[in-house]
N, C-alpha and C positions, 0 to 999 in steps of 0.2 A: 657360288657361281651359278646363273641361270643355266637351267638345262640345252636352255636354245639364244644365241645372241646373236641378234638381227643386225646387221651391217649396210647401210643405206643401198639402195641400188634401186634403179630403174624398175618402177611397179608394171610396166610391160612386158622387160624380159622375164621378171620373176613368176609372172600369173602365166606367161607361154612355156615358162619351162615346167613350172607345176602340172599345169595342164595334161600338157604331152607325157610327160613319165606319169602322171597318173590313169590317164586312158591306156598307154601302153602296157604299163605292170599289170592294173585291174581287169581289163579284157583276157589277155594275153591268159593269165594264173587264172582267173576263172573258168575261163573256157575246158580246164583240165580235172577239173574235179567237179562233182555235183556232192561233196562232204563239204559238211561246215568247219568254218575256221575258227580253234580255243574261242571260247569266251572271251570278252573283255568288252571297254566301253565302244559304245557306238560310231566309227568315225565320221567325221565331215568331208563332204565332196572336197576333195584337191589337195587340203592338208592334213586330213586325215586325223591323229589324236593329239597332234602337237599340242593342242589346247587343256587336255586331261594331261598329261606327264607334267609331274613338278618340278619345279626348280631347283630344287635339291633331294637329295635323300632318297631316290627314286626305289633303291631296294623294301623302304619301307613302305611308301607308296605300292608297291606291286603285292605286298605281303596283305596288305587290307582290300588291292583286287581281288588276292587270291578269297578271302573270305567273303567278299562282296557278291564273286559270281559261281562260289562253291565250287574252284577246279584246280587242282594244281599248276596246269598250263596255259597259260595267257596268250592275248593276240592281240597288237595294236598296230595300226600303219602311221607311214610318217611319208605323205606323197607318192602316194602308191607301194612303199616296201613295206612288206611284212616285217617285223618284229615278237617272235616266238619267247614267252617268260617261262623259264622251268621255277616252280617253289618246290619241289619237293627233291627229296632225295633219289627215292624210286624213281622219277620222269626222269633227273638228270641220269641217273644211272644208264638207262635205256636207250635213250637216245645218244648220251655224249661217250658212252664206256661201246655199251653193244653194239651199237650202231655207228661206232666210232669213224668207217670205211666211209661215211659218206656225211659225217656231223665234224670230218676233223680239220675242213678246213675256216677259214677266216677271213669276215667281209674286207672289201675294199677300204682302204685308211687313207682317201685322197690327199686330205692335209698334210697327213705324217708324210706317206711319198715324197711329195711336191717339196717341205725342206728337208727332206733328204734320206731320212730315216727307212728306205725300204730293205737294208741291208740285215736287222733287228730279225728274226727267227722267231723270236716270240710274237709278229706280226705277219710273216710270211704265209701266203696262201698254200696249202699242205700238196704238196708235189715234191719233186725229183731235189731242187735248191733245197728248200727244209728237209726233207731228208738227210741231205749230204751233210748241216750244219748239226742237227742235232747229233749223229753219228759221229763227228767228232769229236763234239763236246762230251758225248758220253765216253768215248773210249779213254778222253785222258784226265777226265775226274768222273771215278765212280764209288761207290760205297767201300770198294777194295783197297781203294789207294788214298787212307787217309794222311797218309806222310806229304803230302800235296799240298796239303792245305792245313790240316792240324797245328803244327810247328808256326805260324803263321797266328792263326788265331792267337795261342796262348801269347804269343810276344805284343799283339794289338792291344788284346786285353788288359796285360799289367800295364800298359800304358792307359787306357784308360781308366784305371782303377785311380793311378800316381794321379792323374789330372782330375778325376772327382774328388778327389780328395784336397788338391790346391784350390781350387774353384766349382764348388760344386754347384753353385748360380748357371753356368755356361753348359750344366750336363748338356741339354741338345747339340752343340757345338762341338763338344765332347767324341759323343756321338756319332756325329758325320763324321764327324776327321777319323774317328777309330774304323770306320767301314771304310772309309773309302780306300786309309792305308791298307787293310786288309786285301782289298780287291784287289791294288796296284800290287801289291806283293806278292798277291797269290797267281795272277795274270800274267802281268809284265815283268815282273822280280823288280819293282820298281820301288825303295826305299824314300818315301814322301817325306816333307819338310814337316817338322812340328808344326808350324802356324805358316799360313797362307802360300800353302803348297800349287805350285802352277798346274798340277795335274789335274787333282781335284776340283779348283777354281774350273780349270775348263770344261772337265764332266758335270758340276753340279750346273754351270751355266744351260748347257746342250741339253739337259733332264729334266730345266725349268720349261724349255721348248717344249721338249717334247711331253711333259705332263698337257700344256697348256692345248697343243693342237691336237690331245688324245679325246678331250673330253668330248663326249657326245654332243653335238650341236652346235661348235663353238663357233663354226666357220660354214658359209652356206657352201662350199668347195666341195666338203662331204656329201652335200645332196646332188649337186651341180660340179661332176669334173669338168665339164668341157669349161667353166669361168675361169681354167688354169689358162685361157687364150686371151683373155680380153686383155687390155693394155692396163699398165698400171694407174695412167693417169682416171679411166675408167669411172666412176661412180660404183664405190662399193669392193675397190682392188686394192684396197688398203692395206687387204692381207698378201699382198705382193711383195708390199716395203716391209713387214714382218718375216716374210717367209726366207728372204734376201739375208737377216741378220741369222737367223735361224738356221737357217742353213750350212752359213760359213762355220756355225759353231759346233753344229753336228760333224761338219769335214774334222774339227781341228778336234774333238775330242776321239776320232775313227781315227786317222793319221799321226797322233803328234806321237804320244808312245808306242805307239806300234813301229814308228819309222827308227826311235830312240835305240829300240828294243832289236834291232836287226841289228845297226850301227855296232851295239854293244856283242850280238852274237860274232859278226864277223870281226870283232877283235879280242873275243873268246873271254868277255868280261861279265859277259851274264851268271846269275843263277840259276840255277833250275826254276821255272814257272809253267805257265802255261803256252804260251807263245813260242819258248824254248824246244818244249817236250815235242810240242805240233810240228815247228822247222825240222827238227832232229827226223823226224821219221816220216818227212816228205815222199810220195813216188818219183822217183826221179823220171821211169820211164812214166809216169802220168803228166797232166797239164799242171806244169809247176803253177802258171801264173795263177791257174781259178784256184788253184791247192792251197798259196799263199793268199789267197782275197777271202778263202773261207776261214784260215787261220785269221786273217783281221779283224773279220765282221765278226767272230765267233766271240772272240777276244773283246771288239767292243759292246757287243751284249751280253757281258760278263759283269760292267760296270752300271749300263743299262738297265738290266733285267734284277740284279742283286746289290744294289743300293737303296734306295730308296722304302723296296718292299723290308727288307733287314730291318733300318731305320723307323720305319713305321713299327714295328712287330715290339722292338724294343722300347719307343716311346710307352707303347699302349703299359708294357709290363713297369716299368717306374710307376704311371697310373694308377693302374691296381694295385701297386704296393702301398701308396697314398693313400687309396681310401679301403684298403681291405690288410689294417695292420695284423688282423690274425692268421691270418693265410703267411704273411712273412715272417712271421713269429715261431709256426710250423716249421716252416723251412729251411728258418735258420739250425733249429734244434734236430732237422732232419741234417743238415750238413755236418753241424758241431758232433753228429756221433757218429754217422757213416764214413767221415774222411778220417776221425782220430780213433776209431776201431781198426781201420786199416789200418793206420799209420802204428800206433801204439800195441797192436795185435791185444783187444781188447780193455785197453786202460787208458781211461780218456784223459785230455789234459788240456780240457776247454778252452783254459784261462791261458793258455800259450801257443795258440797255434804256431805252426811253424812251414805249413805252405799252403799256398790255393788250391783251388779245384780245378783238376783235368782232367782231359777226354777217358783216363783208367776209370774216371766214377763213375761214370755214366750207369752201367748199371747197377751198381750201389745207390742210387739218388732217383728212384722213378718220380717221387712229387717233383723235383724240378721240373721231369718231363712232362710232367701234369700239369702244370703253371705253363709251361709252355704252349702243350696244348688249349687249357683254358685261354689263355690270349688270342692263341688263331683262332678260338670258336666265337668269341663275345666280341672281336674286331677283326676279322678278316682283313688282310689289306690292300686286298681289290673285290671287294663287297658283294658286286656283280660280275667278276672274273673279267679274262678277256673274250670277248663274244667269238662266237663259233658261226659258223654257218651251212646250212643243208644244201652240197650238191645236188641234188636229186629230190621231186616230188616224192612227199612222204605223207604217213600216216599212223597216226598214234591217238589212241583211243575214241577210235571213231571221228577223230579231226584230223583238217586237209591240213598240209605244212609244206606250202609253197616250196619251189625249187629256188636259191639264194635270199631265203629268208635268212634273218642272222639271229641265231639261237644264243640266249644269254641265260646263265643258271645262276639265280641268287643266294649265291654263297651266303648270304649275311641272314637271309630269310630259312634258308633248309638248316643253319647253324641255332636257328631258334626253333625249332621243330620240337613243342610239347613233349611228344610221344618220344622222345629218344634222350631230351634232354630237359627232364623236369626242373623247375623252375627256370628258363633258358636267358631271363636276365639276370641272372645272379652270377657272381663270379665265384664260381666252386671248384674247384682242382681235383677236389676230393669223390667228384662224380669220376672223372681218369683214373682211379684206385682202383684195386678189389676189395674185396669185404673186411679182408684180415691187415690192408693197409701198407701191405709190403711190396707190392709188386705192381703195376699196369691194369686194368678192368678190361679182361679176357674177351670180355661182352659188347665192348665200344670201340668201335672202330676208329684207327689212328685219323686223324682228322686231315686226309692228304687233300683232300676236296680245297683246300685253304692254298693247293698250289696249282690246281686247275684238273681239267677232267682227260680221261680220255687216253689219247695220243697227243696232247698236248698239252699233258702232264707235266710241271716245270721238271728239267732234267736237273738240275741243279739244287734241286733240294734236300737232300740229304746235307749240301756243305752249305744251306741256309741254316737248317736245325742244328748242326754242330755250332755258327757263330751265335745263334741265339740262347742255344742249353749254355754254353760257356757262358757267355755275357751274362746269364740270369743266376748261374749256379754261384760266378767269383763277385756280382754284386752283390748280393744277399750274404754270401759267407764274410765279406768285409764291411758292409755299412748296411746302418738300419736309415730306413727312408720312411721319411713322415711328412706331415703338413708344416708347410714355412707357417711363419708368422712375422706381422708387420712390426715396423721399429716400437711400435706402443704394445708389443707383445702378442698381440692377438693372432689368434689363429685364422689361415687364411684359407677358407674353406676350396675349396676344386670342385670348377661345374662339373665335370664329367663330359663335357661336349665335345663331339666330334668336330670336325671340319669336311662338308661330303667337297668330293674332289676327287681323281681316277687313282688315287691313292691314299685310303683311309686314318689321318693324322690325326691324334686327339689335339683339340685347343690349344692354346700356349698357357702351360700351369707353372703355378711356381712349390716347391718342394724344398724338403728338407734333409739336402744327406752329409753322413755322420759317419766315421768308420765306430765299428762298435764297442773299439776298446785301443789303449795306449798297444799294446801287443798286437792288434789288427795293423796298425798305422803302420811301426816298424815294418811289419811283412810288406804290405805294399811296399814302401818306399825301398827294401831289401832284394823284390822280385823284379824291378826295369832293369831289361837287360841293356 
């Protein structure tokens, strides 16, 4: 998708609005500093570098500014606003960690707004609402309380295991429906339908929205709020008749189990979940009504915020299992003895397993945790994270950084950083090791940057890294995955390509999985509960 998609309208209004925000921003921010602004290319009067930003792939794009003008931090306008590029670790560090008090909030999301979505916390400009949201979501899922969610996963997973194994064609498919059940379950205590579950159906709808209205430039709305006035019939308010269906969908996926999910409290037929835990221990003397709006929204950026990214993370590792057969070769031989030394208190019994991997092995199994972290390092799956933006006139290494400039750290570019991560396109697990191969690399730091920086640190990831170690630790220990081959036998090679997009998907591949023995099969099909 083009970085910028021009929408017909009126070449009047559009050259008077350009105009005015660009004399307004550029007078206005100049006049406060006489320091120069990061390097980057040169812009044009009125529109600035629209013209240099690609149309895709931008994090790579920014990685060959960074070498083109020798700086870690960049600077490009787009109609007079500033746009801050961190490439490096050290810059992001500084600015989005240290200087978190005035880097932690988040530009303006017109589009997303407008249908509907200002409710989302992982979008939320950083004040008193985000506060209150994220606050709750930590208090009743935090690393302490994995009974929350654990119990949950393992039963998503032998289901997805059962179903790779019927169909292993449909894995993507698979996939979602394993996450999504997941989320309902673990959120709304909501038990989804095997195949064409209305919950899902209406979350994946609403996530299609909202992918499409996140992407950078997709709607001139983002440069221009006030076109949220012009009338639809308008020239160029097309995005009106879009925003209209959009909208209703974002309602029905905020509303429809949240509303289900009360219903069932107050006739005392729920489970424990999250929505649950959150009612139960309401202020009664506080504002019930904002009490329960933060328990919905919270709720619906639980399906939100952790689907999709999950989805992606998972993709990417099938990938790399495909084309990096000896990495999962390791792995498996890494699980076949650490689960059946436990199990057998040191007498293995390969050829008969007799259960999967759970949240107990975790520390028995650090290469899983390694393959996992190699995934987030070589696909990130928000490349460019979500942009931040600077409160306050600032200054970092002798460069001005405008006051609502929106600061973006390229995750995908600081994750290929030579110096930290020698050969950085190569898929190695084995750099996450230590020397002697048993344990984590003391030396390398857990790669959290892959959930955002700062104070704006996804709060949720700790119960993303549990659904992904599980996923990656019970497909590897039941099925070897290889390259498909066509009906005349031949092997069907896999580009390796991405799909850039605000959420980093590899291609559509086709694959090969297999459980790895008659005794693997039994287990699966012996573990759905």
């Amino acid at each position: 998708m083009a970085f910028f998609h021009v929408e017909p309208v009126y070449l009047g209004l559009l050259i008077g609005l350009l105009i005015g925000a660009f004399l307004q921003l550029h007078l206005k921010r100049r006049s406060k500093s006489a320091l120069p602004y990061p390097p980057g290319p040169r812009p044009l009067p009125i529109i600035g570098n629209i013209l240099d930003l690609s149309s895709s792939f931008q994090w790579r794009t920014f990685i060959e500014w960074t070498v083109k003008y020798d700086s870690d931090i960049l600077h490009f306008t787009i109609g007079g606003s500033s746009t801050i590029v961190l490439n490096s670790l050290e810059a992001a560090n500084e600015l989005l960690e240290k200087r978190g008090k005035i880097y932690s909030s988040r530009p303006q999301f017109p589009m997303l707004n407008f249908i509907g979505w200002d409710w989302t916390f992982v979008i939320m400009p950083y004040g008193s609402r985000w506060s209150a949201h994220r606050k709750l979501f930590t208090k009743e899922f935090n690393p302490n309380l994995p009974e929350r969610y654990e119990p949950q996963e393992l039963r998503v997973v032998a289901t997805l295991l059962e179903r790779l194994l019927q169909t292993p064609e449909d894995f993507v498919d698979h996939i979602r429906h394993a996450r999504g059940a997941a989320i309902m379950d673990v959120t709304y205590g909501i038990k989804v339908l095997p195949y064409n579950d209305p919950y899902i159906n209406e979350a994946e709808r609403a996530l299609e929205s909202f992918v499409a209205a996140a992407i950078p430039g997709s709607f001139w709305l983002d440069f221009f709020p006030g076109l949220k006035h012009i009338p639809e019939w308008f020239p160029g308010a097309s995005f009106k008749t879009k925003a209209k269906k959009w909208r209703r969908e974002a309602s029905i996926m905020l509303n429809h189990p949240y509303e289900d999910v009360k219903k069932r409290v107050a006739n005392g037929e729920l489970e424990a979940c999250y929505v649950y835990h959150c009612l139960q221990n309401i202020d009664e003397n506080g504002d019930i009504e904002l009490q329960e709006r933060d328990i919905q929204q919270t709720a619906g950026t639980m399906y939100g915020a952790g689907s999709d990214t999950i989805i992606a993370s998972i993709r990417s590792f099938f990938l790399a299992m495909v084309l990096n057969p000896e990495v999962q070769r390791k792995a498996q031989k890494h699980l076949d003895e650490m689960i059946n030394l436990k199990l057998k208190h040191g007498h293995l019994d390969n050829d008969n397993p007799n259960r999967l991997p759970n949240f107990s092995d975790r520390d028995l199994l650090p290469y899983i945790t390694a393959i996992m972290y190699e995934v987030y390092r070589t696909q990130p799956v928000n490349p460019l994270g979500i942009a931040h933006m600077c409160e306050v006139d600032d200054e970092y290494k002798g460069y001005y950084i405008p006051k609502n400039s929106v600061v973006i750290a390229n995750i995908w570019g600081i994750f290929r950083d030579e110096k930290t991560y020698p050969e950085p396109n190569k898929f190695n697990p084995d750099r996450w090791m230590s020397s002697d191969g048993k344990s984590l690399n003391p030396n390398l730091r857990e790669p959290v940057m892959h959930f955002g920086y700062g104070r704006r640190l996804c709060p949720g990831r700790h119960l993303a890294n549990a659904a992904i170690w599980i996923t990656i630790a019970s497909v590897l220990f039941a099925f070897d995955i290889s390259k498909a081959v066509d009906e005349h036998g031949n092997v069907i090679e896999p580009t390796g390509e991405y799909i850039s997009s605000l959420v980093n998907y590899p291609a559509p591949f086709r694959c090969k999985i297999k459980a790895r023995s008659e005794q693997h099969e039994r287990l699966i099909r012996s573990s759905v509960v």
